[in-house]
C-alpha positions in Angstrom: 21.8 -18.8 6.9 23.6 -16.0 4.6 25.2 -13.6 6.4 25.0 -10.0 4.5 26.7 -7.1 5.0 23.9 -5.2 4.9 21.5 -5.9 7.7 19.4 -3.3 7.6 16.4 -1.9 4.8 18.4 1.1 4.4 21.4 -0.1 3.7 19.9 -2.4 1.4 18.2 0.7 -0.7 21.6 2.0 -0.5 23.6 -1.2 -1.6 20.7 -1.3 -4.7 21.1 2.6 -5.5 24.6 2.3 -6.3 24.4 -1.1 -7.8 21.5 -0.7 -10.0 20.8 3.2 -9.9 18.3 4.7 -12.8 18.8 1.6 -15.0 16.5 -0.7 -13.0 13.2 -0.2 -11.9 11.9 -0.6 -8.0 8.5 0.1 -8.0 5.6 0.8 -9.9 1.8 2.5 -9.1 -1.0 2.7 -11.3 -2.2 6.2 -11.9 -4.8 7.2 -14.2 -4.7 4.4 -15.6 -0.9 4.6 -16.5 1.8 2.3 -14.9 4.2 4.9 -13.4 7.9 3.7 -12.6 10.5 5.0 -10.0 14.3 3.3 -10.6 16.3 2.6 -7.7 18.0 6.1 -8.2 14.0 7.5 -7.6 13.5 5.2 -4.4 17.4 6.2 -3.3 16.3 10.0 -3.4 13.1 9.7 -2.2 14.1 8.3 0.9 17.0 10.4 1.7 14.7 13.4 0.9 12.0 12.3 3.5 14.4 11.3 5.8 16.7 14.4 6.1 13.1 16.5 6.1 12.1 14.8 9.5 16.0 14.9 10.9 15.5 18.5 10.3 11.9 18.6 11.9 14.0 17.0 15.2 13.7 13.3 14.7 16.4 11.6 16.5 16.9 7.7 17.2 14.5 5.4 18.7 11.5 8.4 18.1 8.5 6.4 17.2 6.7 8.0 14.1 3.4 6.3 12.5 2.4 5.7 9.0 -1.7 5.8 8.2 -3.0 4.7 4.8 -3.4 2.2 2.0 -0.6 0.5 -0.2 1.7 3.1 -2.1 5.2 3.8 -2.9 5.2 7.1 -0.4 4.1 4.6 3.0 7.5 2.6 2.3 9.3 5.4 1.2 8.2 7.2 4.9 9.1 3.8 6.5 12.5 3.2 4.9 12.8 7.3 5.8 12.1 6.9 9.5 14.3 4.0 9.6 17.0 5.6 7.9 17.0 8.7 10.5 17.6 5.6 13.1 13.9 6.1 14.4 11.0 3.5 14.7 7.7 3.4 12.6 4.2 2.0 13.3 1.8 1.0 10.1 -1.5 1.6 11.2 -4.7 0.4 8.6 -6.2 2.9 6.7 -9.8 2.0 7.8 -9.0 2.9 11.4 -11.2 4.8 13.1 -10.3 7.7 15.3 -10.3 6.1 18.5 -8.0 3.2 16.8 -5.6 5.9 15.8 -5.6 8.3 18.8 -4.9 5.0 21.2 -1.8 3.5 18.9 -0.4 7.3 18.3 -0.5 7.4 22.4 0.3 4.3 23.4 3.2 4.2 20.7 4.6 8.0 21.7 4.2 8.8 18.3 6.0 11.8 17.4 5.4 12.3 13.8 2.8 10.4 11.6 2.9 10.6 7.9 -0.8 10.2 6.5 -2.2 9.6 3.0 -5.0 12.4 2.2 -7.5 14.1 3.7 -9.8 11.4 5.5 -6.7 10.7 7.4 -6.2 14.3 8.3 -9.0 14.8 9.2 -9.0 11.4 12.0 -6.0 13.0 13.5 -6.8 16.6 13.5 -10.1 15.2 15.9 -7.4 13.8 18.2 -4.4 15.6 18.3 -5.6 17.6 21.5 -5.0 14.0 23.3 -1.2 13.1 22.1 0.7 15.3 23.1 4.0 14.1 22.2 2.8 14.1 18.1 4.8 17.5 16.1 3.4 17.1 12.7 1.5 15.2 10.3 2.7 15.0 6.7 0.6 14.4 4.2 1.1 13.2 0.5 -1.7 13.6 -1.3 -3.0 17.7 -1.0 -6.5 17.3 -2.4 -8.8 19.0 -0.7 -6.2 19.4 1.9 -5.1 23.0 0.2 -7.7 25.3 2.7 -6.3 23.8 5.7 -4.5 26.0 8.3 -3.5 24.1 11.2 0.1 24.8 11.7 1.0 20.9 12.4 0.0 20.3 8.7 3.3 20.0 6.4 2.4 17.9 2.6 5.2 15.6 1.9 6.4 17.6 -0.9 7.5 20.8 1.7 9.2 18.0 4.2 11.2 16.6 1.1 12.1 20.4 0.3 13.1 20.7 4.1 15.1 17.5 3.5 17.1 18.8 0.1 17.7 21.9 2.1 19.1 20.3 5.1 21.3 18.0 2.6 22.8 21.1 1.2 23.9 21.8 4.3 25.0 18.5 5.6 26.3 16.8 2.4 26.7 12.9 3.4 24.8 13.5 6.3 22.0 10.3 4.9 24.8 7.9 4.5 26.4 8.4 7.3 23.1 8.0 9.5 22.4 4.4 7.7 25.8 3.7 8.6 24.8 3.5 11.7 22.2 1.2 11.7 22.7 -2.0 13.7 21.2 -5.4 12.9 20.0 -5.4 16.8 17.8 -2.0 16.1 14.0 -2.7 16.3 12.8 -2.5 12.8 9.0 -1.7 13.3 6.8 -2.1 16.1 3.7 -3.9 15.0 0.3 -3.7 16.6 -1.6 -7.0 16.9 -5.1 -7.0 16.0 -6.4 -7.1 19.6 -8.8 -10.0 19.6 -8.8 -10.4 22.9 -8.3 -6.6 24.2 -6.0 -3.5 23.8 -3.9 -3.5 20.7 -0.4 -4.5 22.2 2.8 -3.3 20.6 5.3 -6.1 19.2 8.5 -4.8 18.8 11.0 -6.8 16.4 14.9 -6.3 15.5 16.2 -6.5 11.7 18.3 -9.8 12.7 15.0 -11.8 13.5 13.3 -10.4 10.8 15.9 -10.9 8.4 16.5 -14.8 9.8 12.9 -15.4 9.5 12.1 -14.4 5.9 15.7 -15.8 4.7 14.3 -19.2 6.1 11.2 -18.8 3.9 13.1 -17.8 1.3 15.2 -20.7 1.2 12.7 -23.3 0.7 10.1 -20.4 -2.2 13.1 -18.8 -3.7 12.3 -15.5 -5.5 14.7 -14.0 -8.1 15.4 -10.5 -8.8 12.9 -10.9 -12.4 10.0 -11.8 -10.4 6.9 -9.3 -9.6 5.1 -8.8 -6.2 1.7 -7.1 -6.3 0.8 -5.0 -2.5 -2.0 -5.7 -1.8 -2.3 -6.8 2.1 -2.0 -4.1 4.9 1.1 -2.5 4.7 2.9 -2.7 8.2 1.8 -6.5 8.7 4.7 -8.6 9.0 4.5 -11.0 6.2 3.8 -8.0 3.8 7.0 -6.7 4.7 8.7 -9.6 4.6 7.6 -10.7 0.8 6.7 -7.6 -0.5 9.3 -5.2 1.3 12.6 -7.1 1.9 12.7 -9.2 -0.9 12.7 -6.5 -3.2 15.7 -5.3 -1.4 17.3 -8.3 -0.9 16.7 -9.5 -4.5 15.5 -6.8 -6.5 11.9 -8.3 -7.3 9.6 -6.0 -8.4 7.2 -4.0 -6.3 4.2 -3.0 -7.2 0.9 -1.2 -6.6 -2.5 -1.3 -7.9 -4.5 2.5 -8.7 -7.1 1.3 -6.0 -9.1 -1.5 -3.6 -11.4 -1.6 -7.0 -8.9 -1.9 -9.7 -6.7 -4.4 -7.8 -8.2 -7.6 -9.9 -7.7 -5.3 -13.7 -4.4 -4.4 -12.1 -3.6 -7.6 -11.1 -3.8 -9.6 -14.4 -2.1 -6.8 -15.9 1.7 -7.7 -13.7 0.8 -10.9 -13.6 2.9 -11.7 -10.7 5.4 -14.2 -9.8 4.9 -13.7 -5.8 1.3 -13.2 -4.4 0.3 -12.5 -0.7 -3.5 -12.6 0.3 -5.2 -13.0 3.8 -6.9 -16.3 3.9 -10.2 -14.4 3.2 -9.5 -12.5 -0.2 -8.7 -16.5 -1.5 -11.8 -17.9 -0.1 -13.9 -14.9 -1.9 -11.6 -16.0 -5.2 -13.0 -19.4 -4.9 -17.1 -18.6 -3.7 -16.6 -15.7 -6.8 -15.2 -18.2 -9.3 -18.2 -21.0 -8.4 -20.5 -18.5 -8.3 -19.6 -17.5 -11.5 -19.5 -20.6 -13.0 -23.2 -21.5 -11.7 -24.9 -18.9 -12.9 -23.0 -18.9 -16.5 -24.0 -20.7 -19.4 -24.9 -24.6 -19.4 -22.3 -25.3 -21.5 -19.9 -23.9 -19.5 -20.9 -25.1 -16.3 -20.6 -28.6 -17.9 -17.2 -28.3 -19.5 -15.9 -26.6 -16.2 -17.5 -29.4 -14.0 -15.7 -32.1 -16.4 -12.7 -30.1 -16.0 -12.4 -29.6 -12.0 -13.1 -33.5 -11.9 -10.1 -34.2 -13.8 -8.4 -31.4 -11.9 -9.3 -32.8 -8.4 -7.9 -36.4 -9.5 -4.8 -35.1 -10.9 -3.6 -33.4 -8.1 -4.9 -36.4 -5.5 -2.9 -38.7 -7.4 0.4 -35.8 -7.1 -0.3 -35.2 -3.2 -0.7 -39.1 -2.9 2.9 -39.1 -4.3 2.1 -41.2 -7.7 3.4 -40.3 -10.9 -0.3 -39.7 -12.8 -0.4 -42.1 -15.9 0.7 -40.7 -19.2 -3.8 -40.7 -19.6 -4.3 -38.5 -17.1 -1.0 -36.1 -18.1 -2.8 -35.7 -20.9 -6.4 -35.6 -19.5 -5.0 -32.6 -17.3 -2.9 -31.1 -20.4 -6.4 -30.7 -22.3 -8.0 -29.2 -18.7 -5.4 -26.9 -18.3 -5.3 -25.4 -21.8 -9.5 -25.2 -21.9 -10.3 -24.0 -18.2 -7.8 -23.4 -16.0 -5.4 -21.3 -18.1 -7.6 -19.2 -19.2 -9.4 -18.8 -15.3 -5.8 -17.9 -14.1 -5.2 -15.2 -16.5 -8.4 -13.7 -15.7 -7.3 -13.8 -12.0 -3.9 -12.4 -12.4 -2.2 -15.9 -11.6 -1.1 -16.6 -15.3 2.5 -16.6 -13.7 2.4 -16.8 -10.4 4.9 -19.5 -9.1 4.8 -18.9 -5.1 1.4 -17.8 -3.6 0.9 -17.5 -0.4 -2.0 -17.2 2.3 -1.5 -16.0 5.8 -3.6 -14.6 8.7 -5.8 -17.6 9.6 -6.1 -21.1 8.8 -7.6 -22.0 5.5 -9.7 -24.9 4.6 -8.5 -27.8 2.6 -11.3 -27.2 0.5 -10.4 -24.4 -0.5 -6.5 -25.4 -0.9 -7.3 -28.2 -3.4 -9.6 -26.2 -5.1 -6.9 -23.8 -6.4 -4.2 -26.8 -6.5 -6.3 -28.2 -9.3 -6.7 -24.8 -11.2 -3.2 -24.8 -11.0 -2.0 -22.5 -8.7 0.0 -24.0 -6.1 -1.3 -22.3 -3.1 0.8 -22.8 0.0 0.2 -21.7 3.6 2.8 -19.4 5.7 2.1 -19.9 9.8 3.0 -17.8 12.6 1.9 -14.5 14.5 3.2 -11.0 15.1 4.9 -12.2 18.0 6.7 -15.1 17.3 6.9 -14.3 13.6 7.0 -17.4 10.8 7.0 -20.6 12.6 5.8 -22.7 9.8 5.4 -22.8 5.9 4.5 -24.8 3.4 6.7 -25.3 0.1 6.4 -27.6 -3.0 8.3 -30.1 -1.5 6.2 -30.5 1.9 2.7 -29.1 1.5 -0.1 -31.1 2.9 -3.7 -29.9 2.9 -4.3 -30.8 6.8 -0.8 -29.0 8.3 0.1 -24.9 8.2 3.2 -26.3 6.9 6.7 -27.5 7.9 8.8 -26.3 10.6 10.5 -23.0 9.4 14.7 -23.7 8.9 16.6 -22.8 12.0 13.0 -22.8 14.0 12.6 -24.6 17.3 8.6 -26.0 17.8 7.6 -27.6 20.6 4.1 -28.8 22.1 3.2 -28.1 25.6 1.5 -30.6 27.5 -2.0 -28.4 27.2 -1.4 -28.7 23.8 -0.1 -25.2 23.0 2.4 -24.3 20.3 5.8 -23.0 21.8 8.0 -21.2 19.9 11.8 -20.5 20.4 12.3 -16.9 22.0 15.7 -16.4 19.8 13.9 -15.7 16.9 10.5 -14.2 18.2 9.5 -11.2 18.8 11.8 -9.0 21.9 9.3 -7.4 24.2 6.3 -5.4 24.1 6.6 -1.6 24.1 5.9 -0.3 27.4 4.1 -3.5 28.7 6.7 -5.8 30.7 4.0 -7.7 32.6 2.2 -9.0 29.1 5.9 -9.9 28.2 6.8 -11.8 31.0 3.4 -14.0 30.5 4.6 -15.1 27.1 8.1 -15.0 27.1 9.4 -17.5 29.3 12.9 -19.2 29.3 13.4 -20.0 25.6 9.8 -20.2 24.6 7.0 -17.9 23.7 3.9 -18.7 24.4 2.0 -18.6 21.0 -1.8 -19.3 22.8 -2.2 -21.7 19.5 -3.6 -25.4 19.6 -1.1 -27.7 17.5 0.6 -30.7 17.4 3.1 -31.9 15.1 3.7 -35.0 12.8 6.5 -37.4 12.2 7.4 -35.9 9.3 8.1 -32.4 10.9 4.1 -30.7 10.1 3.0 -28.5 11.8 -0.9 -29.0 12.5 -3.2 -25.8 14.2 -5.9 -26.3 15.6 -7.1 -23.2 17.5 -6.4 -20.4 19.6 -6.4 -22.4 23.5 -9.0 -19.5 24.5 -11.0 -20.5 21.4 -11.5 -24.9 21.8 -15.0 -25.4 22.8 -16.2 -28.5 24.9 -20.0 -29.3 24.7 -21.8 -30.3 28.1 -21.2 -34.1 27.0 -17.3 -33.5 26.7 -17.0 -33.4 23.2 -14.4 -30.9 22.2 -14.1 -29.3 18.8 -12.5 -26.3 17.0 -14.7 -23.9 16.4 -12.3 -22.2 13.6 -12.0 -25.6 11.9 -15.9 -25.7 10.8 -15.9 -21.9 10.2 -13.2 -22.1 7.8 -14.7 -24.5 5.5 -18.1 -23.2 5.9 -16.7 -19.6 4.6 -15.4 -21.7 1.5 -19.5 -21.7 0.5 -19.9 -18.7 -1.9 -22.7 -17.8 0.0 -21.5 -17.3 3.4 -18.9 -14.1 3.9 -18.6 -15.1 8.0 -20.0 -17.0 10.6 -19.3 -17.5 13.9 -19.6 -21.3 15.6 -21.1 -21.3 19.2 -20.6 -23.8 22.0 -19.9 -23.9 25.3 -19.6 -26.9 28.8 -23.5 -25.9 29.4 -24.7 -26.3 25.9 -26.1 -29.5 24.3 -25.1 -29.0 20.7 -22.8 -26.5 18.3 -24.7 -23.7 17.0 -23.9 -20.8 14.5 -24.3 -17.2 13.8 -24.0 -16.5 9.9 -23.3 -13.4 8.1 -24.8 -14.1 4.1 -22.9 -13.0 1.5 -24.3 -10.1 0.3 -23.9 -9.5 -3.4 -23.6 -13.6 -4.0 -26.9 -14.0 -1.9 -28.8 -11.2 -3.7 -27.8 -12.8 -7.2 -29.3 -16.0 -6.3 -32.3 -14.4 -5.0 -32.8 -12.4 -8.4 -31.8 -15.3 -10.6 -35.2 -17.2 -8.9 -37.1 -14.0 -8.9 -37.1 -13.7 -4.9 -37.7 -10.1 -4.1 -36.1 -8.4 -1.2 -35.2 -4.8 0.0 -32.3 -4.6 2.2 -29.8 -6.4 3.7 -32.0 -7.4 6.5 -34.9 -8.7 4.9 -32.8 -10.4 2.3 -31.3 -12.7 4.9 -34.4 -13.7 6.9 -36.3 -15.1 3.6 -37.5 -18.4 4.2 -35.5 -20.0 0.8 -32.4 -18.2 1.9 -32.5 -20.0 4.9 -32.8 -23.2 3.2 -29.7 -22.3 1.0 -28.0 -21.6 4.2 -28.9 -24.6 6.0 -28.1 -26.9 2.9 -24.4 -25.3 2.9 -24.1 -26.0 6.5 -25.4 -29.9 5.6 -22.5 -30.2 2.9 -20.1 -29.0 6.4 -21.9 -31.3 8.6 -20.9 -34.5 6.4 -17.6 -34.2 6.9 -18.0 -33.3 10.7 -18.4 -36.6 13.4 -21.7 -36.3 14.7 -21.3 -35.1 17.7 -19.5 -31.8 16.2 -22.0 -30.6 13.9 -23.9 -27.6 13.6 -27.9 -28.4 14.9 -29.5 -24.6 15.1 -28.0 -21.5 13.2 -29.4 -17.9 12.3 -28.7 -15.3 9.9 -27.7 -11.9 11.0 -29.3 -9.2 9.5 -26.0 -7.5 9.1 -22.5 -8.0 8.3 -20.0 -8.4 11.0 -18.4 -4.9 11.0 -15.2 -3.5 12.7 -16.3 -0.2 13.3 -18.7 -2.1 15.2 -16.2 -3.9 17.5 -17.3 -7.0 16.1 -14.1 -7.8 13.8 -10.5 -6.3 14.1 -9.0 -4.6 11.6 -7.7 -8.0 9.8 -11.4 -9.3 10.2 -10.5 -11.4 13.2 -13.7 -12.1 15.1 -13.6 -10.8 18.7 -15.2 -13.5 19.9 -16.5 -12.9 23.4 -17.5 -9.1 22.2 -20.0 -10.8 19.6 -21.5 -13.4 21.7 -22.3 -10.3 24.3 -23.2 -8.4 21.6 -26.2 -11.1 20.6 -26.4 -12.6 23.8 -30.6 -12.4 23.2 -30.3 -14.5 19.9 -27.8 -16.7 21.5 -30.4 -17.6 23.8 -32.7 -17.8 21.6 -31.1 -20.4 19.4 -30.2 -22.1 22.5 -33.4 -21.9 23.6 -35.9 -23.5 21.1 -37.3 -20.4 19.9 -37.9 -19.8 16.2 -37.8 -16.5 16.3 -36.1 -13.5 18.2 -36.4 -9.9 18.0 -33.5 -8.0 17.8 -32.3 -4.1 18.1 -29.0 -3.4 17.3 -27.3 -0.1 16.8 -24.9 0.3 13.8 -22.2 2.3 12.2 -22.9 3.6 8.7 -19.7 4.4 6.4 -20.1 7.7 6.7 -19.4 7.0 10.6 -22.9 8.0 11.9 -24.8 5.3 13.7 -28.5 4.6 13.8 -30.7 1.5 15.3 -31.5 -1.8 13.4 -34.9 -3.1 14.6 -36.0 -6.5 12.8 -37.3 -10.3 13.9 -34.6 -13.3 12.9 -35.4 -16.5 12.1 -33.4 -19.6 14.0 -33.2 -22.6 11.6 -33.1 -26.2 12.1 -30.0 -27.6 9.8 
């Protein structure tokens, strides 16, 4: 591994300031419509501005101070700042709700929290009566912000002002605080998702993180002329890995769309050369692009069919490690220049080289889907804990593994079957929770909770989460994230949830309809429909569903395939409980939550009435009274 001198972010924004200065630029954001840059000199001074404000507000090392909102130059601007002032900072998601933030500010000791506008505000001004060690919450975008009177409101532009002042005072004072930054300082404390309870905070130091993402980078290098797009939460660990560190390390572009619904425009627009998205945005690329293609002209749909069948036997023949004849070159050559050029550009990818999914496993499917489009999508494996165990790379992809060992990594399989990782470069402890810490850290190992096994050649193959493997009351065992995976790959399907269990005869499932894809199909055949709810207990969208789950069930052994199912007449929601914030399903919490339909499906029944209170955007809740239909597949 390269060994740097600078081992920390902020040294590395310093190292980049003076090497690179106003002649090169860092970052851009979209606004208005306009690409706005900030040079290295602009990200240099930002940070020391920031920074120097919140030394003078009384941070001092190891504080803990929180960041809450979406992707934008001022939430890595506040990290690097905190980091620089030797203190600690928690990301938090922008779509957390009050209680989310009140019990990570608490739990974390949070004693500043920088926020993006006013719905963020106004979470924390609803809470701040229960944390009492938070001082202030900066703010950096003052619309409708500008009546508010509460004294622990400071914008960001009054804590820079603070920070200029302070400098003035203390000249040097910045560089001599990264100075002493140590490669052994905890660089962020993440929160997992809590799946399985309380949100639990990971604590990791600069020399894992940096070992980690060097090993990825060794095997996808970037270069200082590529582009990276934000567009995954902020504070999760692979984000700041590719998005963050490289550009430091290497000077790769950073860059931010205007919004959540400009992000595709905005997209195709960089055209990037790096490209992180959750398993889920890249399985709603692939049930859009289908979709799509279906409901387009016949002509189309023809050419594009003729087109993916070439695709799909191009890239067999490359994964089965033949040369394709000079026919098929050329078959592909004509594919590529017709469909699949034209499809990237429209989805940003014209240039992307190295994209990556993360979060949870994805479906081969869906994986040779956008191998034969041509985008070379490759999987990155690990958790907050134990940080990147395994990842694919051009050399070493295989539809069926998460990827190869990561360099330097030490995997091995415990005799349940669970994936241990080597403690060296995991994750240090949780903050204030020694007991959970001493349950998964043990000797040299950390105890990932993941199903796996790995191949001669070095793959790494998940299966589960151990809590997650279901056995059926005959003894047959089977994943239930493996069949929900490739049943999400259905443009029709947004989630689903498999059900099982040692008392039950057969796997079930609880489906959550696409929405908008659903509703088109019913239009296009003149189906009407109301709401969400009656839409997804019509008799033909049933049928639609229960044919998707047949094209699943082919591919399944018998004894593992889906027999009843039901539509829910909602979407899973977080603010429900049902998902977390990374749209992990909470498992145990949903089949509680449905535990009548559960039994109904179980049961026989064909129908079951439900009541189920919701969440509306706008946070208020209400009841949802309606009859569901159970379906035979």
């Amino acid at each position: 591994m390269m060994v740097q001198a600078e081992d920390t972010f902020p040294k590395l924004l310093l190292r980049n300031y003076r090497r690179w200065g106003g002649k090169r630029v860092a970052m851009r954001k979209k606004q208005l419509g306009i690409w706005r840059s900030y040079t290295w000199e602009d990200y240099y001074r930002n940070v020391k501005a920031i920074c120097l404000g919140l030394v003078s507000l009384g941070l001092q090392p190891e504080d803990r101070a929180s960041i809450l909102g979406d992707n934008n130059p001022e939430w890595f601007w506040a990290e690097l700042a905190i980091q620089s002032g030797r203190g600690i900072p928690i990301g938090l998601t922008a779509d957390s709700a009050p209680s989310d933030v009140e019990y990570i500010l608490s739990h974390s000791e949070s004693k500043f929290v920088v926020v993006q506008d006013q719905e963020q505000v106004d979470k924390l001004l609803q809470v701040k009566g229960n944390l009492p060690s938070l001082e202030k919450i900066i703010y950096w975008e003052p619309k409708g912000l500008w009546h508010y009177e509460d004294p622990m409101l400071m914008s960001l532009q009054q804590l820079m002002t603070l920070g200029a002042e302070y400098e003035a005072a203390h000249p040097g004072a910045f560089e001599e605080l990264v100075a002493l930054g140590r490669a052994e300082d905890t660089f962020m404390i993440q929160y997992t998702s809590g799946t399985t309870g309380m949100p639990k905070g990971v604590c990791i130091s600069y020399k894992v993180f940096f070992a980690i993402n060097e090993a990825v980078r060794a095997v996808n290098p970037v270069y200082p002329t590529d582009e990276f797009v934000s567009i995954t939460l902020p504070g999760w660990g692979v984000e700041q890995g590719f998005g963050l560190l490289y550009g430091l390390w290497v000077g790769q572009g950073f860059n931010f769309a205007e919004s959540a619904e400009t992000i595709q425009r905005d997209l195709r627009e960089i055209s990037p050369h790096t490209l992180l998205y959750p398993s889920r945005l890249w399985e709603q690329q692939a049930s859009m692009i289908r979709l799509k293609i279906d409901e387009g002209m016949a002509i189309k749909r023809v050419l594009y069919n003729i087109c993916m069948r070439v695709g799909y036997r191009y890239t067999d023949k490359c994964m089965n490690g033949r040369r394709p004849t000079p026919v098929w070159r050329c078959l592909y050559a004509i594919a590529e220049a017709v469909v699949f050029k034209p499809l990237r550009d429209k989805l940003g990818l014209r240039r992307v080289r190295v994209p990556y999914t993360a979060g949870s496993m994805l479906a081969p499917e869906v994986l040779r889907f956008f191998r034969a489009i041509g985008v070379m999508l490759r999987q990155v494996f690990g958790s907050t804990e134990g940080c990147t165990t395994a990842v694919h790379s051009l050399d070493t992809f295989s539809y069926e593994s998460v990827g190869a060992i990561a360099l330097g990594r030490w995997v091995r399989i415990a005799d349940n079957g669970e994936i241990l990782v080597d403690r060296e470069r995991s994750f240090s402890h949780y903050y204030r929770d020694p007991e959970a810490t001493d349950k998964v850290l043990k000797g040299a190992w950390y105890y990932s909770g993941d199903a796996g096994y790995i191949t001669e050649d070095g793959q790494l193959i998940f299966i589960d989460r151990l809590a997650d493997m279901q056995q059926l009351a005959d003894g047959t065992r089977f994943s239930p994230q493996y069949i929900e995976s490739r049943l999400k790959f259905s443009p029709y399907v947004k989630d689903c949830m498999v059900l099982g269990g040692q008392h039950r005869e057969f796997v079930a499932a609880i489906i959550s309809i696409d929405f908008e894809n659903v509703g088109h199909w019913a239009e296009k055949r003149r189906i009407p429909y109301t709401t969400f709810a009656d839409l997804s207990q019509k008799a033909e969208v049933s049928t639609l569903v229960a044919g998707e789950l047949r094209k699943i069930n082919e591919t399944m052994p018998p004894s593992s395939r889906v027999k009843r199912f039901a539509n829910l007449p909602k979407e899973f929601d977080p603010d429900e409980a049902e998902m977390t914030r990374t749209r992990k399903l909470r498992r145990s919490f949903v089949e509680d939550r449905y535990r009548g339909l559960v039994e109904a499906i179980y049961g026989g029944k064909e129908w079951e009435d439900m009541e189920i209170q919701v969440v509306y955007k706008d946070g208020r809740t209400g009841l949802l009274r309606t009859t569901v239909k159970v379906t035979e597949v």
